[in-house]
C-alpha positions in Angstrom: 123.2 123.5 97.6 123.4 123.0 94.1 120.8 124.4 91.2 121.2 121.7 88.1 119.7 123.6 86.1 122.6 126.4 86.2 124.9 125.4 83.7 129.2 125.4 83.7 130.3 127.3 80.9 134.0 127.9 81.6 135.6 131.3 80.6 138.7 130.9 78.5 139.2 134.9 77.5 138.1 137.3 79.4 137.9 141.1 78.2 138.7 143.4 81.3 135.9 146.1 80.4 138.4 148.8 83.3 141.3 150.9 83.5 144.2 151.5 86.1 144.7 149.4 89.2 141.2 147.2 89.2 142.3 145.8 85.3 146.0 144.9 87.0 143.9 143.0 89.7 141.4 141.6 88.0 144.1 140.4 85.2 146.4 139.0 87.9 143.5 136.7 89.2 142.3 135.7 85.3 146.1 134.9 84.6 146.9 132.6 87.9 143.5 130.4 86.8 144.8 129.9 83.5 142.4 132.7 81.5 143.7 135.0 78.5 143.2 138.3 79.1 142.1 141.3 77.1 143.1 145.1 78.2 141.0 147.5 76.2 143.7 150.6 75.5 142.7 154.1 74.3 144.9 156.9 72.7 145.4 158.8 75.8 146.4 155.2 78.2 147.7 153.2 74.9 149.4 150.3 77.2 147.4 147.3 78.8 149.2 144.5 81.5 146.4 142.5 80.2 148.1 139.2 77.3 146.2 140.9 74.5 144.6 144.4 73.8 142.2 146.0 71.8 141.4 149.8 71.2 138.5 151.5 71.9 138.8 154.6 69.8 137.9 157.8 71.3 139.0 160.5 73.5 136.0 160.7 75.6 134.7 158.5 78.5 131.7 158.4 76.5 133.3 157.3 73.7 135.4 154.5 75.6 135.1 153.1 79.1 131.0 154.0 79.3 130.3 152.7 75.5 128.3 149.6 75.5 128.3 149.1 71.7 132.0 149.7 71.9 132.8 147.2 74.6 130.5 144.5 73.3 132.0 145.1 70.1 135.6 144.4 71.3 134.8 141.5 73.2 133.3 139.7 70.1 136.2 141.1 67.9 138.7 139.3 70.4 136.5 136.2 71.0 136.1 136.8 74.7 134.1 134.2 76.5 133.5 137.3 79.4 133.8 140.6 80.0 134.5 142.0 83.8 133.7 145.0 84.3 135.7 146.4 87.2 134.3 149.2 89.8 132.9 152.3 88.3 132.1 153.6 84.7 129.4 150.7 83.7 130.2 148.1 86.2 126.5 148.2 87.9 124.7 149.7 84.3 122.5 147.2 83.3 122.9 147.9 79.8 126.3 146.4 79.7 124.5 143.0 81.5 121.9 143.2 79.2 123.9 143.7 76.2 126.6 141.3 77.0 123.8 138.4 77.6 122.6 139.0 74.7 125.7 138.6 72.5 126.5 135.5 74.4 128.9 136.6 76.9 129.2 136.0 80.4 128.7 139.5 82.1 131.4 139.1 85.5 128.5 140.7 87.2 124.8 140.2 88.8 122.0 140.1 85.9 120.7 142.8 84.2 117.3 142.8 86.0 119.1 142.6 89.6 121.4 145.5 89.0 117.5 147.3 88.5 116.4 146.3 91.6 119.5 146.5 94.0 122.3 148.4 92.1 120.3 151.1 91.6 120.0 153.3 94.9 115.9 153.9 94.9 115.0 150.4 93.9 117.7 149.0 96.6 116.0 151.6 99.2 112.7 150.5 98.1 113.2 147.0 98.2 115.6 147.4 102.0 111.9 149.1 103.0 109.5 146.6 102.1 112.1 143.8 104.4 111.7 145.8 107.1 114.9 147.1 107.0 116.0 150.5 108.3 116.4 153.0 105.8 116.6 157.2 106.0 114.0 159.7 104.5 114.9 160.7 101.0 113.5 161.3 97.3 114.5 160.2 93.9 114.0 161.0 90.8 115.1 164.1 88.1 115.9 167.6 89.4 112.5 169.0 88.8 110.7 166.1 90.2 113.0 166.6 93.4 113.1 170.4 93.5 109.3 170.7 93.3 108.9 168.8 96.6 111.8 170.3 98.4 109.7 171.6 101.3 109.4 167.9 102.5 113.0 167.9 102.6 114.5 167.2 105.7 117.8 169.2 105.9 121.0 168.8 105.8 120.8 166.2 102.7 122.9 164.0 100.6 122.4 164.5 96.8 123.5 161.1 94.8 123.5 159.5 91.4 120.8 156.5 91.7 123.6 154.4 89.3 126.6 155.8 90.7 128.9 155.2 93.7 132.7 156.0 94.7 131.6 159.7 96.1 130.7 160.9 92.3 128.2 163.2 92.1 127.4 163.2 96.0 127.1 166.9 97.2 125.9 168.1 100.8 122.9 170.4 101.1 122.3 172.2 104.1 119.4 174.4 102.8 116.7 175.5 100.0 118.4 177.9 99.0 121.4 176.1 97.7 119.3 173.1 96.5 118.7 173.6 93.2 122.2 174.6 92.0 123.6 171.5 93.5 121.1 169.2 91.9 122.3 170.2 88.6 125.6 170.2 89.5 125.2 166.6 90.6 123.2 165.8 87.4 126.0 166.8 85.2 128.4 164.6 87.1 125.5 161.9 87.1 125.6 161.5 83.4 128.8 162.0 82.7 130.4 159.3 85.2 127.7 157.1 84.9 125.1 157.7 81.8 122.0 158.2 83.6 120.7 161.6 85.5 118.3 160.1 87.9 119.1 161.4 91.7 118.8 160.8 95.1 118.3 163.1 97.9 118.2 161.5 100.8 118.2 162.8 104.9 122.2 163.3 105.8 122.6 161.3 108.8 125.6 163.6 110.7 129.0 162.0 112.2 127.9 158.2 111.1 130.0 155.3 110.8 130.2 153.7 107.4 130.0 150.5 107.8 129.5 147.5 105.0 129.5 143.8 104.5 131.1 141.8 101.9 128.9 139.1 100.3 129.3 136.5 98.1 126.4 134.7 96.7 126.4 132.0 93.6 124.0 131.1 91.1 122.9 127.7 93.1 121.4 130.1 96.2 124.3 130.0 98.5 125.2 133.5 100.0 127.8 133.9 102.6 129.0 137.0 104.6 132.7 138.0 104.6 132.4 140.1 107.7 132.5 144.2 107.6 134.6 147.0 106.5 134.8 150.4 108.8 135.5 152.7 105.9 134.5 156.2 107.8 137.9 157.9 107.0 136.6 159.9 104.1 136.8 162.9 102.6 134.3 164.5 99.8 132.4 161.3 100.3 134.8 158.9 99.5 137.2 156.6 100.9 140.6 157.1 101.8 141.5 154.6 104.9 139.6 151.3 105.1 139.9 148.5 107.6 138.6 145.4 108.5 137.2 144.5 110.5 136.2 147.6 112.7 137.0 148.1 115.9 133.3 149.9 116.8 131.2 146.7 115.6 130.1 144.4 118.8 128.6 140.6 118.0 125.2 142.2 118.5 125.6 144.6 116.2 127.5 142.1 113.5 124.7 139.8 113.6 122.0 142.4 113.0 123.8 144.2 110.1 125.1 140.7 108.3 121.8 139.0 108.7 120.3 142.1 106.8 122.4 142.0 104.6 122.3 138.8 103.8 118.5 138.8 103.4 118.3 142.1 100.8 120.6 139.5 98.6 118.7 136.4 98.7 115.1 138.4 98.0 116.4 138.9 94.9 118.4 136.0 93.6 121.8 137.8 93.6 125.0 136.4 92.8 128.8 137.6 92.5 130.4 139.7 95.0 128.7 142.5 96.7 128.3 145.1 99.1 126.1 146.2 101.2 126.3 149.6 102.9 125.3 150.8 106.2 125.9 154.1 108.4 125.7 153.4 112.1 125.1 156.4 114.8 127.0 156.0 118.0 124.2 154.4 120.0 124.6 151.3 116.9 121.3 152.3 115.1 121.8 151.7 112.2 120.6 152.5 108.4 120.6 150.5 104.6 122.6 153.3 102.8 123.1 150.9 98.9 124.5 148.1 97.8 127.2 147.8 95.6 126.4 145.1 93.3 130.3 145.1 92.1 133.8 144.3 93.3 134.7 147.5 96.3 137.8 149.7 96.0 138.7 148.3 99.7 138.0 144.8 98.8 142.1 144.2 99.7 141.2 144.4 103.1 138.3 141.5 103.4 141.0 139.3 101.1 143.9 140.0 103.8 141.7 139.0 107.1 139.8 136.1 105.4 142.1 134.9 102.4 140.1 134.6 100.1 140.2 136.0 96.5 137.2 137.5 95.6 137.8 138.4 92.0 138.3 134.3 92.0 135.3 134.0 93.7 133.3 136.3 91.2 134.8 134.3 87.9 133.8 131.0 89.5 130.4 132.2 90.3 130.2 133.8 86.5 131.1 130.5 84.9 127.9 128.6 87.2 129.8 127.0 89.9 128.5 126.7 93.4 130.7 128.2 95.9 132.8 126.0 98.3 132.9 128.4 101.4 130.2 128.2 103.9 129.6 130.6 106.1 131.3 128.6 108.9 134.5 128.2 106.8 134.7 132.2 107.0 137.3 133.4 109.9 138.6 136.8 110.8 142.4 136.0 111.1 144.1 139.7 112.4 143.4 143.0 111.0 143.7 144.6 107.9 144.0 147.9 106.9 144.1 150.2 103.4 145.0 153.3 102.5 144.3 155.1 99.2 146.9 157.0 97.4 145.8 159.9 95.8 147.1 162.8 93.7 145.8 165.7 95.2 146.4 168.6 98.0 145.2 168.0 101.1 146.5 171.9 101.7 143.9 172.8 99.2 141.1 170.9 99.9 141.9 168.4 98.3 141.9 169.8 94.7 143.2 167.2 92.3 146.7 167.2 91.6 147.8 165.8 87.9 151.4 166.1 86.5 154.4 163.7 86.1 155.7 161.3 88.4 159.4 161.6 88.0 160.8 159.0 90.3 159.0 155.8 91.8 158.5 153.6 95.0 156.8 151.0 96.6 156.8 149.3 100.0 158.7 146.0 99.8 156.5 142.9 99.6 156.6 141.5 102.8 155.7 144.9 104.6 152.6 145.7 102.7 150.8 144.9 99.7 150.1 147.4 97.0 147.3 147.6 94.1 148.9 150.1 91.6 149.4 150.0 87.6 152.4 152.1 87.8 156.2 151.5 88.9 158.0 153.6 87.4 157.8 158.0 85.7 154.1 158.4 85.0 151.8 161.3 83.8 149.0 161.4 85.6 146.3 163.1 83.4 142.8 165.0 84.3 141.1 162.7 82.9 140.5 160.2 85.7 139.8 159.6 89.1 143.2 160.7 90.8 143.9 157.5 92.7 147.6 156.1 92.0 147.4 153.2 94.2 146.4 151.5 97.5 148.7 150.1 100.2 147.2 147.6 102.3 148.8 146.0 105.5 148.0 142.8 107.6 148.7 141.9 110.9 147.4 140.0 114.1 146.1 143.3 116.0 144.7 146.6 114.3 147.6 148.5 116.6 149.9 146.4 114.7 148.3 147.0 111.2 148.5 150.4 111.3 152.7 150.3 112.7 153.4 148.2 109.6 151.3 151.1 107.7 153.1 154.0 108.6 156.5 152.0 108.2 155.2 151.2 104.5 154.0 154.7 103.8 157.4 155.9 104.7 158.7 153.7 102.7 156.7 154.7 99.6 158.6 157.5 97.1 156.6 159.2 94.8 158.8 162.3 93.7 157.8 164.6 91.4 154.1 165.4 92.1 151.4 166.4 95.0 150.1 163.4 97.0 148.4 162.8 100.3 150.9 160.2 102.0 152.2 162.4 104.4 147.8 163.4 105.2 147.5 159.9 105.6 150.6 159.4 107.9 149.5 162.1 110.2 146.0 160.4 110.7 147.5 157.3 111.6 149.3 159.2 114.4 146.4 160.9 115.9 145.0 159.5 118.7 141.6 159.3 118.2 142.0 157.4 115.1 144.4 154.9 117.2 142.0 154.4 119.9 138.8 154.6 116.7 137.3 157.1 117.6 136.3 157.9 114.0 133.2 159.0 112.1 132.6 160.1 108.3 132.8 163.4 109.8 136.6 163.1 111.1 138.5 164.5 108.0 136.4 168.0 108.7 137.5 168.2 111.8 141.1 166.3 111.5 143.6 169.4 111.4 146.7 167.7 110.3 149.9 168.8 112.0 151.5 171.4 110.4 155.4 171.4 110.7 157.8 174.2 111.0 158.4 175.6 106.9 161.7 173.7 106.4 164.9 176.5 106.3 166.4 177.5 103.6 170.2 176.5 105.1 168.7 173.0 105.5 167.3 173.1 101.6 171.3 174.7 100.4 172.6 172.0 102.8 170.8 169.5 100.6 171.5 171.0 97.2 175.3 170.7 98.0 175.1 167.2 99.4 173.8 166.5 95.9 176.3 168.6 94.1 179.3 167.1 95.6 178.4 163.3 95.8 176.5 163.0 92.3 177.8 164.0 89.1 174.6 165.0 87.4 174.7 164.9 83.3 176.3 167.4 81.8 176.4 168.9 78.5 179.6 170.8 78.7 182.6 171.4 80.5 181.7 173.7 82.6 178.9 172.2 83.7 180.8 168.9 84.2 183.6 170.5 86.7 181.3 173.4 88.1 182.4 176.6 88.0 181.5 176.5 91.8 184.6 174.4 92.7 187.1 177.0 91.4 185.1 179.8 93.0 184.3 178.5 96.4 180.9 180.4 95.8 177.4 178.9 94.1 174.4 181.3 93.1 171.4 179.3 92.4 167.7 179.8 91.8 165.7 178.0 94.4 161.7 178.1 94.1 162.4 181.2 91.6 164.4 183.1 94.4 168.0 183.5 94.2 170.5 182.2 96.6 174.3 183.4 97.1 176.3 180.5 99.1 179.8 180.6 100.2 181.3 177.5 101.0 184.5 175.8 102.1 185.2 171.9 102.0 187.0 170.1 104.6 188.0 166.4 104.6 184.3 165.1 106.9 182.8 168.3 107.0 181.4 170.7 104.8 180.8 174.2 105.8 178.5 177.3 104.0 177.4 180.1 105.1 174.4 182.5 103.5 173.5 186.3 103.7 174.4 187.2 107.4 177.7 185.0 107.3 176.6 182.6 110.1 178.3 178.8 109.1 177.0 175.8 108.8 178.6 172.7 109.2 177.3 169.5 107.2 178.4 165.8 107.8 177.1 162.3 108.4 176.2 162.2 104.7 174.5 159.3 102.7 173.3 159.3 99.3 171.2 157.0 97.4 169.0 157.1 94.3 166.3 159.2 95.9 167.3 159.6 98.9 169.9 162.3 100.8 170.7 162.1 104.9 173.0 164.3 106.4 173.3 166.0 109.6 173.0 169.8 109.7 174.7 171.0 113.1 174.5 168.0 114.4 170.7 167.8 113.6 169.6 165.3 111.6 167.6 165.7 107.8 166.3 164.1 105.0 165.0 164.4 101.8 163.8 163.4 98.7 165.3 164.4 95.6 165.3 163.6 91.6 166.8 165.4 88.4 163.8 166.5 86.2 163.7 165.8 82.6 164.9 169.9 82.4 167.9 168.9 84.3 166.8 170.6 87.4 167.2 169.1 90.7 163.9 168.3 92.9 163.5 167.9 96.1 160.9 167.1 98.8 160.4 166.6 102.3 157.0 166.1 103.4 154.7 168.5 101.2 157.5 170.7 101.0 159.1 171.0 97.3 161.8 172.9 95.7 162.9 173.4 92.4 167.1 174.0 91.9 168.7 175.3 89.3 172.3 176.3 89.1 173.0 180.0 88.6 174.0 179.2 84.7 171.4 177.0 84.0 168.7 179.7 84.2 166.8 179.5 81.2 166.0 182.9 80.0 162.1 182.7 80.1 161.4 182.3 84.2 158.3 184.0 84.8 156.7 183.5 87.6 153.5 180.8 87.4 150.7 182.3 89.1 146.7 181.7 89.1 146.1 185.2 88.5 148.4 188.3 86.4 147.4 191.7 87.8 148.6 194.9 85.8 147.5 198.9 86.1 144.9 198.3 83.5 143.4 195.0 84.5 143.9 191.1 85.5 143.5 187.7 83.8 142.8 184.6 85.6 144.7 181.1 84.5 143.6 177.6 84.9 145.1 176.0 88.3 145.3 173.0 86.6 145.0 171.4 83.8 141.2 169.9 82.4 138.3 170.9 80.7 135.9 173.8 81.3 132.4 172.7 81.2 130.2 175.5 81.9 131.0 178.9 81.8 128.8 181.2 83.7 129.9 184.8 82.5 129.7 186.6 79.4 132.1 189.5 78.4 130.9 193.0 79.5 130.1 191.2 82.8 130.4 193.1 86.2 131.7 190.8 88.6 132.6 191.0 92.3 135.6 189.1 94.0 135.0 185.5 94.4 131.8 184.9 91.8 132.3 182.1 90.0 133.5 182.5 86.6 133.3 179.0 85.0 134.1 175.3 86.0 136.7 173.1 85.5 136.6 169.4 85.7 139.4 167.3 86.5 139.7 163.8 87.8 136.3 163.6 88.1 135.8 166.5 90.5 134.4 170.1 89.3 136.7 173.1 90.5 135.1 176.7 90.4 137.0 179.4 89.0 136.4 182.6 90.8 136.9 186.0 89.9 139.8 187.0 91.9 138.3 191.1 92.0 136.1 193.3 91.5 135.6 194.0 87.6 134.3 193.8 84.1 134.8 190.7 81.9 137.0 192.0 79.5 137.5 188.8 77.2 136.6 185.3 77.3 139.8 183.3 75.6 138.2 179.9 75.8 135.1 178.2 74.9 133.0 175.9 77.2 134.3 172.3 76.0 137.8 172.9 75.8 140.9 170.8 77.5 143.0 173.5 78.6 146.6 173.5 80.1 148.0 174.6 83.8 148.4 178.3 83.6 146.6 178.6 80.7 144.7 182.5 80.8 141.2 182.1 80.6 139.6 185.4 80.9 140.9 189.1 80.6 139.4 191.1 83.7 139.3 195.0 83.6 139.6 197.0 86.3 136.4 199.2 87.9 137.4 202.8 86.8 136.5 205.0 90.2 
């Protein structure tokens, strides 16, 4: 079908209104089809992929990635034809579709007065009602609007931002009496990721599948369906393994949830890409959870089983063209499947993780495909979303997909800094996932397997491996020749322990011994840029290693690290790094890591038991709460609520109880 009275205006320049992977994507599309892009830069991320750039200046998100005036302002500046505007931050605000119409640009995106009615998660529920569709019991609206009708409530709930998505600002409720705190704690993360403080609360279906549907709809009325995505493997409400398409989902069932989805899409006139969510209980009733009137994280996986590019797809549509796919023309060819790379700790619930990258790398090209904006040493700052990357494999079976996936995360190197790819690794080895036998519920109850702490002769096995087949810069003689060589000893700080280790080189072999005397005998050794094999007593190990910019030695096996130095490279000032500093007379409490304290819940003089919450601290988009870690006074308060503060850095002075 085609609408003559949509006109083709082509886009020539296109300013990518994002940050990170989604502005690498979106530019590689724009760049194959012959488009100039525009990467905005700021002071803290000052380098764009993108042909041109333009700086937004700030050092808030406020000030940059969520500024309308801003944005609109750089796109006329750089005589952009369009702006896309990526996932999250104002990619389904209408503002930004209002205010880019209005300046005569081409908003990548749905309309201004769709993104009311279906990107916005009480209009879209509204609206998924009044077709009949099936929808959960829930209230919207601001926290005293919600919290005066919370005896209605039906418990346990699901607090959201009504303009958000991507698990911000989604907390669990399981009673009254935690309600209210969590509804402002999801209103602060409301406005700041995504300007507007409007919630919804909403009846938390347990154990659910999450299922959703790719759409693609053009301005002529033509709407299609690119199948679903099982994305269930999540933790803190968002995504970390996607797939398509899912394993649980009969014809029936397909039917029901694309034709719905379909027909919320078409009520409305939408066009551009799109998603809409469902969760589905284990008898396949299922419920309208929102629609995504944006380009998904997973999209990857939709693109690998039906090969099509959707951020192609979403620039035709945005310049007026009818789409060439019908629905028939859409095939499911294999399976697909994505994984999200994150810098966090999965030991530690999954508390962000920034710090540098020292040493990089990806799975080769024909193994797996990866969305990332990095490749080589990165600092990966507090100030955003902690995802470094997504792998995504393709095969003809889903057994298959996930074999080329654990192959490619193995494959994948990224020394120097906390991540979750061995978590991931160990959930594509558990057999319920395998057989998919998964629900939103599975990381809760997924205990990873824990492995034996490595040993230490294994760790001084490595460390001399490295010694004697690398020559590491040196900055004097000593260092160059190693005073270990003459000496047939080596003393050397490992993890802030010391280590004595006697040693004695043979032609194939080398042999050490620790402490108690006992030798070990190393051989079978290979070396290579990151990586070092060798057989320990005939048992085989590995790990990962790189030199730090201090000229220490790293290495990691797993989510094991260890930090080397060499007896006489010990700087003077080694103090041990530790949350809290306990003394006769009192404690202080440091920052875990680094990020900026937004509320602070104490005053000095305070009495305070172990475990009350002190203040918060936000980084990459997640609030951690800093907890008194005794019993005692609040002796000083050494920062102010606002401030960007460092790992390690003391925050509070805590006096001991005087009995």
């Amino acid at each position: 079908m085609i609408d003559n009275s949509v006109k083709y205006r082509p886009i020539n320049r296109l300013l990518v209104a994002n940050r990170g992977e989604i502005a690498v994507r979106i530019i590689r599309t724009a760049r194959e089809m012959g488009i100039t892009t525009i990467g905005i830069v700021t002071h803290s991320e000052p380098y764009t992929t993108a042909d041109e750039e333009i700086l937004l200046d700030g050092d808030t998100l406020a000030e940059t990635y969520l500024n309308v005036e801003g944005i609109i302002k750089a796109a006329l500046t750089k005589k952009a034809d369009a702006i896309h505007p990526g996932y999250g931050f104002l990619s389904e605000n209408p503002l930004l579709a209002e205010a880019s119409q209005q300046a005569g640009l081409i908003f990548v995106g749905p309309t201004a007065d769709v993104i009311r009615k279906i990107g916005d998660k009480t209009n879209a529920r509204l609206l998924a009602q009044s077709l009949e569709i099936p929808v959960t019991k829930g209230l919207f609206g601001t926290v005293e609007e919600i919290y005066s009708k919370k005896q209605t409530l039906p418990y346990p709930l699901l607090i959201k931002a009504a303009a958000g998505g991507g698990g911000k600002a989604m907390l669990m409720v399981s009673s009254s009496d935690e309600l209210h705190s969590k509804l402002k704690q999801a209103e602060r993360e409301a406005e700041r990721y995504f300007g507007d403080k409007t919630l919804l609360v909403e009846q938390y279906i347990q154990q659910p599948r999450h299922i959703e549907v790719q759409i693609l709809a053009d301005q002529h009325g033509n709407c299609i369906h690119l199948y679903e995505r099982e994305c269930s493997i999540q933790r803190r409400f968002q995504k970390i393994i996607e797939e398509s398409p899912s394993s649980f989902v009969s014809e029936d069932l397909r039917e029901k949830l694309t034709t719905d989805a379909l027909k919320l899409c078409k009520s409305i006139g939408y066009h551009n890409a799109g998603t809409v969510e469902f969760l589905v209980d284990e008898n396949s009733n299922y419920y309208f959870l929102e629609v995504n009137a944006r380009l998904q994280v997973e999209h990857p996986v939709t693109e690998m089983v039906t090969s099509i590019d959707l951020v192609k797809q979403q620039l035709l549509i945005a310049m007026g063209l009818p789409l060439k796919l019908s629905q028939k023309d859409i095939i499911i060819d294999g399976h697909a499947l994505e994984c999200r790379i994150y810098a966090e700790d999965p030991q530690n619930n999954f508390q962000p993780a920034p710090g540098i990258i020292l040493s990089v790398q990806w799975p080769k090209e024909n193994l797996a495909r990866t969305d990332t904006w990095f490749h080589d040493t990165v600092d990966i700052r507090p100030d955003f979303d902690p995802m470094l990357a997504k792998i995504i494999t393709h095969a003809p079976t889903r057994s298959y997909a996930i074999e080329k996936m654990k192959i490619a995360l193995q494959s994948t190197l990224l020394i120097g800094n906390i991540n979750n790819i061995a978590y991931l690794k160990s959930i594509l080895d558990d057999n319920d996932f395998k057989t998919g036998k998964i629900n939103t519920a599975f990381c809760e109850t997924f205990k990873a397997p824990i492995s034996n702490p490595t040993a230490i002769e294994s760790v001084v096995a490595a460390i001399l491996v490295w010694q004697f087949q690398t020559k590491p810069h040196a900055t004097n003689v000593w260092e160059e020749v190693g005073f270990f060589r003459f000496s047939k000893q080596a003393k050397y700080w490992i993890n802030g322990k010391s280590i004595d280790v006697k040693y004695q080189k043979e032609e194939e072999f080398l042999n050490f011994s620790l402490k108690d005397e006992t030798f070990f005998t190393i051989s079978s050794v290979v070396i290579n840029e990151n990586k070092i094999e060798f057989s320990l007593n005939n048992k085989k190990n590995q790990f990962n290693w790189v030199v730090t910019p201090n000229n220490e030695l790293l290495l990691e096996r797993d989510m094991e690290s260890w930090t080397v130095i060499p007896h006489h490279q010990l700087p003077k000032d080694n103090a041990n790094k530790t949350l809290y500093i306990s003394n006769n007379n009192g404690a202080g409490v440091k920052a875990p890591i680094p990020g900026k304290i937004i509320e602070i819940t104490i005053q000095e003089g305070d009495l305070k038991k172990a475990g009350d919450t002190l203040m918060v601290l936000e980084a990459m988009k997640m609030e951690n709460s800093i907890q008194m870690p005794q019993d005692g006074i609040v002796k000083k308060i050494l920062i102010k609520q606002g401030n960007q503060v460092k790992a390690n850095e003391l925050l509070v002075e805590i006096e001991n109880i005087k009995k």
